[in-house]
C-alpha positions in Angstrom: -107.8 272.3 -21.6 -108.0 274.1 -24.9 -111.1 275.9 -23.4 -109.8 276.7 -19.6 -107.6 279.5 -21.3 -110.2 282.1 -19.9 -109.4 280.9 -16.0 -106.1 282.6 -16.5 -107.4 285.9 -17.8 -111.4 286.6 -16.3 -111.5 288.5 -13.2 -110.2 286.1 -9.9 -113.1 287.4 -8.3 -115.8 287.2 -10.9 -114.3 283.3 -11.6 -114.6 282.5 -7.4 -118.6 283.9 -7.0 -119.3 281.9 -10.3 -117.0 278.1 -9.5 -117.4 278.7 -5.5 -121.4 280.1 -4.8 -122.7 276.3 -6.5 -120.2 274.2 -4.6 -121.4 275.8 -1.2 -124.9 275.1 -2.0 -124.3 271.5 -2.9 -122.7 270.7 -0.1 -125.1 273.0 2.2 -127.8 270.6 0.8 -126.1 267.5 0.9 -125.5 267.7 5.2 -129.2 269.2 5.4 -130.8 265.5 5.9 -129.0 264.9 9.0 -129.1 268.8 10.4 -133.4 268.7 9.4 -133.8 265.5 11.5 -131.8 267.1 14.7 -134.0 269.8 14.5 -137.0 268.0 14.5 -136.2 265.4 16.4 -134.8 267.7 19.1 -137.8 269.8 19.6 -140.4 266.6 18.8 -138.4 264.1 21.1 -136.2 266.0 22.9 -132.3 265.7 23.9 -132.0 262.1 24.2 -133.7 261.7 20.4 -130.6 264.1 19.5 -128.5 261.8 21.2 -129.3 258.1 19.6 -128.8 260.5 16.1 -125.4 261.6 17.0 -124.7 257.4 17.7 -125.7 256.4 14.4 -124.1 259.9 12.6 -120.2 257.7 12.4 -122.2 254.7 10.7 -123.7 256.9 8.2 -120.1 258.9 7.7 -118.6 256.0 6.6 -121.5 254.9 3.9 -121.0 258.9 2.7 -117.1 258.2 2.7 -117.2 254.8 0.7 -119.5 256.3 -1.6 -117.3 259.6 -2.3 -114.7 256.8 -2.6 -116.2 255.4 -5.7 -117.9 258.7 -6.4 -114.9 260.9 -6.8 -112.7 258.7 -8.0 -115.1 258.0 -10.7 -115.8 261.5 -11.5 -112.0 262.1 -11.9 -111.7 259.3 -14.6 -114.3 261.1 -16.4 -112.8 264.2 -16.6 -109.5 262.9 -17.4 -110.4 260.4 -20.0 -112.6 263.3 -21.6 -109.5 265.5 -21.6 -107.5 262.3 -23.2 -110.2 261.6 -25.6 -110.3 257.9 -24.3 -113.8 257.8 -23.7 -114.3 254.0 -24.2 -113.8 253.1 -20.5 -115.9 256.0 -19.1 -118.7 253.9 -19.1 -117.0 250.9 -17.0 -115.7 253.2 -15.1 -119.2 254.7 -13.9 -120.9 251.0 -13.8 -117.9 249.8 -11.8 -117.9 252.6 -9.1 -121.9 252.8 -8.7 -121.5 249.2 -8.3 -118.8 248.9 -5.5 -120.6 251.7 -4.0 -123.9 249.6 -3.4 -121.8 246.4 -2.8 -120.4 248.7 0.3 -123.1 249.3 1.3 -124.4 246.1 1.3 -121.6 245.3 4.0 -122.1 248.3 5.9 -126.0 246.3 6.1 -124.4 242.9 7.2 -122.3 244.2 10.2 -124.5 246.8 11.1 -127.4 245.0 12.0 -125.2 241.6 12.9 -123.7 243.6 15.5 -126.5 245.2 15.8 -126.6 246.8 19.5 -123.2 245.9 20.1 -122.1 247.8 17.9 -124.2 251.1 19.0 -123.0 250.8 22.7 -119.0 250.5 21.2 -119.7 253.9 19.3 -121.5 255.5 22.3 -124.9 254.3 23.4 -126.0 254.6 26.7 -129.1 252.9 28.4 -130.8 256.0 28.3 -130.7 256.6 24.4 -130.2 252.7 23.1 -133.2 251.9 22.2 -133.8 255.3 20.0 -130.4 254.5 18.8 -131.6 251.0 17.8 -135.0 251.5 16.1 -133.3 255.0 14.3 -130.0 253.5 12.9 -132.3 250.1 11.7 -134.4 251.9 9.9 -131.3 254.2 8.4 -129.6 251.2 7.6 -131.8 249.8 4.9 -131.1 252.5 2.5 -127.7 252.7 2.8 -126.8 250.6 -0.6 -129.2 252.7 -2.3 -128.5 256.2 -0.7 -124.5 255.5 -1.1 -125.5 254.7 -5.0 -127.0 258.5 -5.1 -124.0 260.2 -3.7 -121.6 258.3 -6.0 -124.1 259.2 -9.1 -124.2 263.0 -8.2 -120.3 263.2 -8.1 -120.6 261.5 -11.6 -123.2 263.6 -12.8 -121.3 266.8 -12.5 -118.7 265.4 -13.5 -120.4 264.7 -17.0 -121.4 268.5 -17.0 -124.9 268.8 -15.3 -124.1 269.8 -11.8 -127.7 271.7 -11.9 -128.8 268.0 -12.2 -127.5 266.8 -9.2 -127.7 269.6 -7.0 -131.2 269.1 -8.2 -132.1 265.5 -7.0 -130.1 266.3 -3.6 -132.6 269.1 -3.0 -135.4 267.6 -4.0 -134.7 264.6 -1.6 -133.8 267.3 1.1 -137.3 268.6 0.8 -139.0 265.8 0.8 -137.3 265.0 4.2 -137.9 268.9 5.7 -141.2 267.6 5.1 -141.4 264.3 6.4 -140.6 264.9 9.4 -142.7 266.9 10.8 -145.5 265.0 9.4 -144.2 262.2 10.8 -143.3 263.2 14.0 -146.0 265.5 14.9 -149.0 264.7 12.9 -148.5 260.8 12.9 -146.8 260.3 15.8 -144.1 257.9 14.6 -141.3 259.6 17.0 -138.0 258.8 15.8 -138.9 256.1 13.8 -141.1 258.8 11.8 -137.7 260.6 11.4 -135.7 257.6 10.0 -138.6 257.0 7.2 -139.3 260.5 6.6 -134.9 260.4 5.8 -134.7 257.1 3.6 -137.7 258.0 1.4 -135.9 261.3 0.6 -133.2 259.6 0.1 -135.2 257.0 -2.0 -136.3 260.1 -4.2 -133.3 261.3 -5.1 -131.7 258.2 -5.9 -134.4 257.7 -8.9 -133.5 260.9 -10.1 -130.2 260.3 -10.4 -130.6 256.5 -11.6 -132.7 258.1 -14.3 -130.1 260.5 -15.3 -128.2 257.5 -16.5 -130.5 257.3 -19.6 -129.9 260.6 -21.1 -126.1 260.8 -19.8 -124.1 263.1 -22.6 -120.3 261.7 -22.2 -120.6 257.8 -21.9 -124.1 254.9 -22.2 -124.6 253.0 -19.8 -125.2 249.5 -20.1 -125.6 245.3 -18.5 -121.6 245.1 -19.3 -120.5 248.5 -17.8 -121.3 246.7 -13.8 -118.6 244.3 -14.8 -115.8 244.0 -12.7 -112.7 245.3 -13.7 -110.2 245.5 -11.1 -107.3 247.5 -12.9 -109.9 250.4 -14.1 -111.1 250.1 -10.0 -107.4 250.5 -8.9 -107.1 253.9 -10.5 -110.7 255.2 -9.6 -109.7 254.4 -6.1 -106.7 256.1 -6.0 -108.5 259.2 -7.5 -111.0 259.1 -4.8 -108.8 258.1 -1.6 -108.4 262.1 -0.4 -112.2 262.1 -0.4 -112.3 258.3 1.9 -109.7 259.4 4.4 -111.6 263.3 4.7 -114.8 261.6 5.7 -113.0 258.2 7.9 -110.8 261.1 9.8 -115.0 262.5 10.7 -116.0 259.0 11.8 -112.5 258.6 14.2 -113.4 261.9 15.7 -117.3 261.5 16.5 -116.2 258.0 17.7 -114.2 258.9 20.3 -116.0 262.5 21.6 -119.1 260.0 21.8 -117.1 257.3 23.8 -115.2 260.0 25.8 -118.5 262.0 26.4 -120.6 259.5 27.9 -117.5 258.4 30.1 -116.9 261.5 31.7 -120.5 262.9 31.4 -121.5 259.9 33.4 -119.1 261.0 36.5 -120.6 264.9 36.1 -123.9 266.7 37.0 -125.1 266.4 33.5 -125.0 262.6 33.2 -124.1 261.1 30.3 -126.5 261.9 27.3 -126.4 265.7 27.9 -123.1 266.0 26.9 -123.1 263.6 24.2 -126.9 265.3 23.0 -125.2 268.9 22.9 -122.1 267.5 21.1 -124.4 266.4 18.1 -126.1 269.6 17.9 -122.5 271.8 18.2 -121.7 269.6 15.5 -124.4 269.9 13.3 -123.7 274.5 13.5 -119.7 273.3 13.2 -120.8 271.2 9.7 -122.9 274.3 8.6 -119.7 276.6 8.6 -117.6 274.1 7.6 -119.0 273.4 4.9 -119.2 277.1 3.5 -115.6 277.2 3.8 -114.9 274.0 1.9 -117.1 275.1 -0.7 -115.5 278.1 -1.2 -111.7 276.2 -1.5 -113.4 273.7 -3.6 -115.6 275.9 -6.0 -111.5 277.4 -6.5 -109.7 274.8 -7.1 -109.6 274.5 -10.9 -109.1 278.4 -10.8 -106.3 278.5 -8.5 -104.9 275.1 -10.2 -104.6 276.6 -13.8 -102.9 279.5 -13.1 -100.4 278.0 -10.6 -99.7 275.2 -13.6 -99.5 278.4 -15.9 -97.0 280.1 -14.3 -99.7 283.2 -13.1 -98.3 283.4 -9.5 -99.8 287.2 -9.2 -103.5 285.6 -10.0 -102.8 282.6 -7.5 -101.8 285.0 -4.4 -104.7 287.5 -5.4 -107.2 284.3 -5.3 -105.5 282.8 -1.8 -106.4 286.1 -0.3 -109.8 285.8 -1.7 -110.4 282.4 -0.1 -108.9 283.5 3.3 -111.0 286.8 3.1 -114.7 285.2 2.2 -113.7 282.0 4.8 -112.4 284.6 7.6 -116.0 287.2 7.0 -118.2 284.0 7.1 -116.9 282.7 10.1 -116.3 286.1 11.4 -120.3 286.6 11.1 -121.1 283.1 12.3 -119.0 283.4 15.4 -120.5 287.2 16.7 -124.0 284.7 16.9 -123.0 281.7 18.5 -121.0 284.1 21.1 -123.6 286.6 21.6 -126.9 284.6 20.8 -126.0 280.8 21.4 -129.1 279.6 23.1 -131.0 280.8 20.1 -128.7 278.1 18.1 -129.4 275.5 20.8 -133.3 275.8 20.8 -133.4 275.4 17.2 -132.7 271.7 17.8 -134.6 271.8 20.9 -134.6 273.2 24.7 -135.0 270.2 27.1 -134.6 271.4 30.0 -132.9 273.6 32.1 -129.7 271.6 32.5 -129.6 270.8 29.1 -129.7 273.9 27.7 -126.7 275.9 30.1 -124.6 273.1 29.1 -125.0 273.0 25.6 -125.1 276.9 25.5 -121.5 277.2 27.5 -120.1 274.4 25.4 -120.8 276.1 22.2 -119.0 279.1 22.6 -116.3 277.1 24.0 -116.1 275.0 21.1 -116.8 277.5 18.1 -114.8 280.1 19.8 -112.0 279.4 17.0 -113.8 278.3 14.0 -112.0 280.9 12.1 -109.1 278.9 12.6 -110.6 275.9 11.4 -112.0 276.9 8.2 -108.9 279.0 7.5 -106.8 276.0 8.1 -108.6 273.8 6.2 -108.8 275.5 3.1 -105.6 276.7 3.4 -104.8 272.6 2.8 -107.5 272.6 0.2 -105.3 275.4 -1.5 -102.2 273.4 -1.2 -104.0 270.2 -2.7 -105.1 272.6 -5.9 -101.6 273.2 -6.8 -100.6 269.9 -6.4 -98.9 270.4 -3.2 -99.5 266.9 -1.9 -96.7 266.4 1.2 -97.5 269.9 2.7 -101.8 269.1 2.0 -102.1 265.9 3.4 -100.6 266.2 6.5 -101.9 269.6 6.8 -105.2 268.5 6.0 -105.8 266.5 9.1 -103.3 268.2 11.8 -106.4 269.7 13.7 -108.0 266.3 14.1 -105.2 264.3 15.1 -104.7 267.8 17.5 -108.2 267.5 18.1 -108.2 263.9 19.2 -105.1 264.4 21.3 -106.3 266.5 23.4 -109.7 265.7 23.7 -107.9 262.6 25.5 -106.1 264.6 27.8 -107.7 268.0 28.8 -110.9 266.4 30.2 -109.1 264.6 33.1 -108.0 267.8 34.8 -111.4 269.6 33.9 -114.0 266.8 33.5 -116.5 266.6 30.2 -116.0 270.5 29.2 -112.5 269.7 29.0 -113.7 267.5 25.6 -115.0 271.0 24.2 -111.8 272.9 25.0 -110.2 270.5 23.4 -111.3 271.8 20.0 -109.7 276.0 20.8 -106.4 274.5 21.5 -106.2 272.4 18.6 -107.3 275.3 16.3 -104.2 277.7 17.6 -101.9 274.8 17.7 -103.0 273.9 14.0 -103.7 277.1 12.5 -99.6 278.4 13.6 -98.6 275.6 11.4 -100.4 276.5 8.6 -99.0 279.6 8.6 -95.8 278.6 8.8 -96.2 277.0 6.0 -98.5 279.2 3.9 -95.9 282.3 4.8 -93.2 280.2 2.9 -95.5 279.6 0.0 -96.8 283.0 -0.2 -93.0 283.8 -0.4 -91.8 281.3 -2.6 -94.9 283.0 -5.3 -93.6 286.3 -4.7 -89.8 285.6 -5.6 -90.8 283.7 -9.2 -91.5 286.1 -12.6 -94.8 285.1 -14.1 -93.0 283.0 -16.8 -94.2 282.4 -20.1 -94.0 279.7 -22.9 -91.1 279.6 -24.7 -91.6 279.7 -28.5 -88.3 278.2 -29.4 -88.8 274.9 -29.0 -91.8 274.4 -30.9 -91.1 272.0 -33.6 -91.6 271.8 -36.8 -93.9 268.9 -37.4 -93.6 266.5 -40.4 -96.4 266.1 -43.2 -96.1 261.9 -44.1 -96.8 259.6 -42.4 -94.9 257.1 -41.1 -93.6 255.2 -38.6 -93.7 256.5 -34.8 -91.3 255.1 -32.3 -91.9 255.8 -28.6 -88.6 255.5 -25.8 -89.5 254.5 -22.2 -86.1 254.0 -20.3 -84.8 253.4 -17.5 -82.7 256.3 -15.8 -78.6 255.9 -17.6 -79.7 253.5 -19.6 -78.9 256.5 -22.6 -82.2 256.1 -23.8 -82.8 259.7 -24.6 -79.6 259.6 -26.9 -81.0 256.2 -28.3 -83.6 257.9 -29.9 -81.9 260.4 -31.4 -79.6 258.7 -32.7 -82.6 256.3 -34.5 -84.6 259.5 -35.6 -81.1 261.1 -37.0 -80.5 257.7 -39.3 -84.3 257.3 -40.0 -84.4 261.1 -40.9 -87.3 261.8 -39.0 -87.6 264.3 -35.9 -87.2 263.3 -32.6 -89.1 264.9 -29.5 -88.5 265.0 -25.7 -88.6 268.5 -24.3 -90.3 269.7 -27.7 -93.5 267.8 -26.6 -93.7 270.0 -23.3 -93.6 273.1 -25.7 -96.0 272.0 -27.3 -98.4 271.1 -24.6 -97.5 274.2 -22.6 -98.5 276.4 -25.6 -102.1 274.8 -26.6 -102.8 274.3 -22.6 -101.4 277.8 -21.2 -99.7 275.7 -18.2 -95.6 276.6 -18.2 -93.3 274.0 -19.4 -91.0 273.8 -16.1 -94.4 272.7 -14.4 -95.4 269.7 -17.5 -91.4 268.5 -17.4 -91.9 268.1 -13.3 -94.9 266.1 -13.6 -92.8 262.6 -13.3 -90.2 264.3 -11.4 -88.6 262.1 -8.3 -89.4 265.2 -5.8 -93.0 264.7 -5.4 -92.2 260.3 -5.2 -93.3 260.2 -1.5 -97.0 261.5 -2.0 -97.0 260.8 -5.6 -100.5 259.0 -5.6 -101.8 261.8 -3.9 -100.3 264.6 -5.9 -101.3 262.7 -9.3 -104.6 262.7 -8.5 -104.7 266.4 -8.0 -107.0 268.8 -10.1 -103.8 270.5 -11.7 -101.6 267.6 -12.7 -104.3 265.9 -14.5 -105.0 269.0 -16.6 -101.3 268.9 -17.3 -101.1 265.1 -18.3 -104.2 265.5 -20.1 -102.3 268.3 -22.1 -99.1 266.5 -22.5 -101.6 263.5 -24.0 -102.6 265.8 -26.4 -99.3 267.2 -27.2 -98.1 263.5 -28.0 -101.3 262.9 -30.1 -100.1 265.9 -31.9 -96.5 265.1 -32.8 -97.7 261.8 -33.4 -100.7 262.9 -36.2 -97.9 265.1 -37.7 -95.9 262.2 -39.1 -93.4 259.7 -38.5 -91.2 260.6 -35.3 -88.9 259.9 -32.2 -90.7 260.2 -29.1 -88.9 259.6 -25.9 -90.7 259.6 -22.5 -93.7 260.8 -21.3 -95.6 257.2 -21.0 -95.9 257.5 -24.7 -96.2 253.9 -25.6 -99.5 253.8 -23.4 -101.1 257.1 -25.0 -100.5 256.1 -28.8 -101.3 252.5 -27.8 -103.9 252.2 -30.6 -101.8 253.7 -33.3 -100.6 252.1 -36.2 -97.4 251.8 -37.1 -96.2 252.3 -33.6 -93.0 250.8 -32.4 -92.5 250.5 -28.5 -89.5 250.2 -27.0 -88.1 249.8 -23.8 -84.5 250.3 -22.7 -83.0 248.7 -19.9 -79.3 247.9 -18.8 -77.2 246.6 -15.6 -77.6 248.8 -12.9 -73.5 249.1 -12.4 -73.5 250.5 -16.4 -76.3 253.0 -15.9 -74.4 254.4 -12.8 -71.0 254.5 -14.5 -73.5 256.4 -17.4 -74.6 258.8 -14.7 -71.5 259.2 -13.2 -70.1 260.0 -16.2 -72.9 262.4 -18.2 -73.5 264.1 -14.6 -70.1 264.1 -12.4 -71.9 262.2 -9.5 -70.4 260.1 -7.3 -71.2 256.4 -6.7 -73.6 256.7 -4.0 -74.8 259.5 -5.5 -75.5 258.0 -9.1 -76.9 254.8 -7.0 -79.6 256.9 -5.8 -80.5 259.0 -8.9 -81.1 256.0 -10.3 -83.5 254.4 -7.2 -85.3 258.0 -7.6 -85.8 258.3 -11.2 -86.7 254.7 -12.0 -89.0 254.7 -8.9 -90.8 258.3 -10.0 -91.0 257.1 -13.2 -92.6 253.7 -12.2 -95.1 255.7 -10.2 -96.0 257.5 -12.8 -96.8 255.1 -15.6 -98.7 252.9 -12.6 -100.9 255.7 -11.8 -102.0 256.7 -15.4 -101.9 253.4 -17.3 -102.4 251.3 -14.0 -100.1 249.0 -15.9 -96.4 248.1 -14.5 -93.8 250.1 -16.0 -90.9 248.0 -17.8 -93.6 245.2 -18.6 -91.9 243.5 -21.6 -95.7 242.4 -22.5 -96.1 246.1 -23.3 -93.9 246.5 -25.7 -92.6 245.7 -29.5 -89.1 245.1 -28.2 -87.2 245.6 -25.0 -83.1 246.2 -25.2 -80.3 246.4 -23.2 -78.3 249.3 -24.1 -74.7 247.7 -22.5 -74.3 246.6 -25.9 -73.3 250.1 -27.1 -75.7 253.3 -28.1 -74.6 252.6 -31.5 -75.5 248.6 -31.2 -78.8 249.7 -30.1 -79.7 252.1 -32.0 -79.0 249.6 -35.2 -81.3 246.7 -33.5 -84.0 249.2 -33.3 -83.8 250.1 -37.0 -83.4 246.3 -37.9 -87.0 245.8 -35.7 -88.1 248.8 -37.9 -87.6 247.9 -40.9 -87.8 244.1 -40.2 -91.6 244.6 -39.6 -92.1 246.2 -42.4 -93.0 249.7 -41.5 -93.1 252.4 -43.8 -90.9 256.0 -42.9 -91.3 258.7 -44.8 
């Protein structure tokens, strides 16, 4: 954190061209193996080719999902352990998620060709297209452990500071499929099955490179005992990744039922059923192009837009949302003069066969892209929401057009046939995007009525210079555990820090204090997975680590709060306690310090104790309260004086020096 200081005072627009330009690219490149083999498979085989593609596309989706799963998640670890200086798990952490990832894979194998063409007919084969379907997606299939194992290792590899790396390997596997397929196609005459090959040996290519990467890695070594097991580090690397799982599954749930829905009611038209579904795939394809600008251009933001929401810089955020909206609304401004004005130029790119063909696909393209301003708008506004940690107004916003989407693609096609599928997608874009205002006005709002606030310099402390003894306070909500501990620093004579280690992490970080004390806050308890894995709170823990590291380094001290016991775990001369009590004395506690009534005090406590249990669970992935975890666990109905004593007894019972 010490060295993000400059994302809060460089130019907002200088900072987007130089985060967002590389994230578009990456993920331009990353969707160019499916887009390279519609387009020569379109104009080498023709529509129906295009067709048995767009069946296999949801199979591939979810490999890409499982492995962004694993890949994200573990990416996230890295960056937060880094920031925490606990780098000794990094390396399990990367074994264990390139390992699930080709283990899901492996599965994906097994019911793939087990169900073999079952399963292509439940996800939209027809008789016409089957047997492409089948001798593509077998092909496809065999790589998928292997090709899931690269897009896991390229998230990782950024992560660990060489995103020219990855971007690298993905582009040189992208080439080597550009060229493949035409030599395999059109010189060799391998049809589709020249296209498969032509995708798994780029695929092949780029996992090496990224396998070898693992040998000269800069933040962890890999080794035999990183691919062991271990299901507690696996809980938190999946928790990190799950936004990235349920992106890509929401993908696979929308392709799955346009492609059963398109050969239904393209069957009953004058197109029959594999035009529709062959000009879906290709509309696709353009929509993923587009797309995937805009993402990149929420993504590449995120850490920008993250710091100087945590740092109080609401000016810098509202100058960078209009950025985001401004680039996203010219791109798809640009793209959606050419698909209106010039479609069948789009539509030939991936191949013209036929007369039929091509009129459909041409009217259903500006049909379907009509909007696409909305979309991208929308979805980075969520993206937006996600970076400031945001998490009940992102995740529902970040799938509202597709559950639209799928809505009415069910409904508008039986009172205007297999085009209805297309107009599906305008209406859920204006339904979705009015939403999103809605709720973006309020934000924009909310930004505009708070002062830029800065760190307060008060509450710094002044930090010891002996060492000594350092007790840590985790406590249930009235248990009086924050008066606990000062009363045991005031008779030990030592400091004692609860808010003072928010001052501290606030200055050294540049985030604002009010937004470190609301990281365990019961508010966000409902999403609080979600909004914990987010890009902002984790630079804010990782800053409040380093804060207790501080305090803790300083000399002997009172900490209360703040997961403590599980960040100066390894210390010595560290006493952990926990402090617990009846339920019906911490409410008469509550009642009492805060004027609540019964009911009321009954759920503070349910809040608090449940935010806080949250909390620890998501950055220890240990249960909060465990009396394994700790030195000594107390119930504070005995008196505040009572247990302050029994804590000094422990102290000075286990011999522990204070200075």
């Amino acid at each position: 954190m010490e060295n993000n200081h400059y994302l809060g005072t460089e130019k907002v627009g200088k900072l987007l061209g130089q985060f967002a330009i590389p994230c578009i690219f990456s993920l331009i490149i990353s969707c160019l193996y499916n887009i390279v083999d519609q387009i020569f498979v379109g104009n080498g085989i023709g529509y129906l080719g295009n067709a048995a593609t767009g069946v296999i596309f949801p199979i591939t989706v979810v490999g890409w999902g499982m492995s962004l799963f694993f890949g994200d998640g573990a990416a996230a670890h890295l960056s937060v352990s880094l920031g925490r200086n606990e780098t000794e798990s990094i390396h399990r952490g990367v074994g264990n998620a390139a390992l699930c990832s080709f283990l899901s894979g492996i599965v994906i194998i097994a019911i793939s060709y087990l169900f073999g063409d079952s399963l292509l007919r439940l996800i939209g084969a027809t008789d016409a297209n089957l047997t492409m379907a089948h001798d593509y997606g077998f092909i496809i299939y065999a790589m998928m452990p292997l090709a899931m194992v690269q897009n896991t290792l390229a998230s990782i590899i950024r992560a660990d500071g060489s995103p020219r790396y990855a971007m690298g390997a993905m582009l040189v596997g992208a080439v080597i499929n550009i060229i493949g397929d035409p030599v395999a196609i059109f010189v060799l005459h391998m049809g589709i099955k020249g296209a498969a090959y032509a995708t798994i040996l780029g695929q092949f290519v780029s996992f090496l490179i990224c396998a070898a990467y693992l040998l000269k890695s800069k933040t962890f070594h890999i080794s035999a005992g990183s691919f062991h097991l271990d299901f507690s580090l696996l809980k938190g690397i999946m928790a990190l990744g799950t936004s990235s799982l349920l992106t890509q599954l929401s993908i696979v749930i929308i392709t799955v039922i346009n492609n059963v829905l398109l050969v239904r009611y393209g069957a009953v038209s004058a197109y029959g059923a594999d035009i529709p579904l062959a000009a879906f795939v290709v509309i696709m394809k353009l929509f993923q192009i587009v797309l995937n600008i805009a993402i990149g251009i929420a993504a590449g933001a995120q850490p920008i837009v993250g710091y100087n929401y945590g740092a109080g810089k609401y000016e810098r955020v509202k100058e960078l949302l209009k950025l985001i909206i401004t680039w996203t609304a010219i791109v798809c401004l640009v793209c959606t003069v050419l698909f209106e004005a010039i479609p069948q130029v789009f539509i030939r790119m991936f191949g013209a066969d036929g007369e039929l063909y091509t009129q459909f696909a041409v009217a259903c393209l500006r049909i379907y892209l009509s909007l696409i301003i909305f979309t991208c708008v929308q979805k980075v506004c969520a993206i937006f929401l996600q970076s400031i940690g945001h998490a009940k107004a992102a995740a529902p916003l970040s799938v509202l057009r597709d559950v639209f989407l799928i809505i009415f693609s069910l409904i508008v096609p039986v009172f205007l046939g297999v085009t209805g599928i297309f107009w599906a997608a305008p209406i859920a874009d204006i339904l979705a995007i009015a939403i999103t205002s809605v709720v973006m006005v309020r934000l924009w709002k909310q930004l505009g009525a708070v002062n830029e606030s800065k760190t307060a310099e008060s509450h710094l402390p002044e930090y010891p210079t002996k060492p000594g003894v350092v007790v840590t306070i985790s406590r249930e909500h009235g248990s009086a555990g924050k008066y606990i501990g000062q009363l045991v620093a005031k008779k030990l004579g030592i400091p004692c820090y609860y808010k003072e280690m928010i001052a501290v992490a606030a200055k050294e970080s540049g985030l604002t204090e009010e937004f470190i004390s609301n990281l365990n806050s019961d508010e966000n308890a409902v999403m609080r997975e979600l909004y914990l894995s987010t890009n902002v709170v984790q630079d804010a823990i990782t800053a409040q680590d380093r804060a207790i590291r501080k305090l803790a380094d300083a000399g002997s001290c009172v900490i209360v709060g703040r997961s403590a016991d599980h960040v100066l775990r390894n210390y010595k001369n560290i006493v952990r306690v926990f402090i617990t009590a009846p339920k019906e004395y911490r409410m008469n506690k509550v009642m009492e310090m805060y004027g609540d009534s019964k009911e009321q005090a009954k759920k503070s406590i349910e809040r608090s104790d449940m935010a806080r249990s949250s909390y620890y669970k998501s950055i220890t992935n240990k249960k909060w309260g465990d009396s394994h975890g700790y030195e000594l666990c107390v119930d504070s109905s005995i008196g505040v004086e009572a247990t302050a004593d029994l804590i000094l007894t422990y102290v000075k019972t286990a011999s522990i020096s204070v200075s």
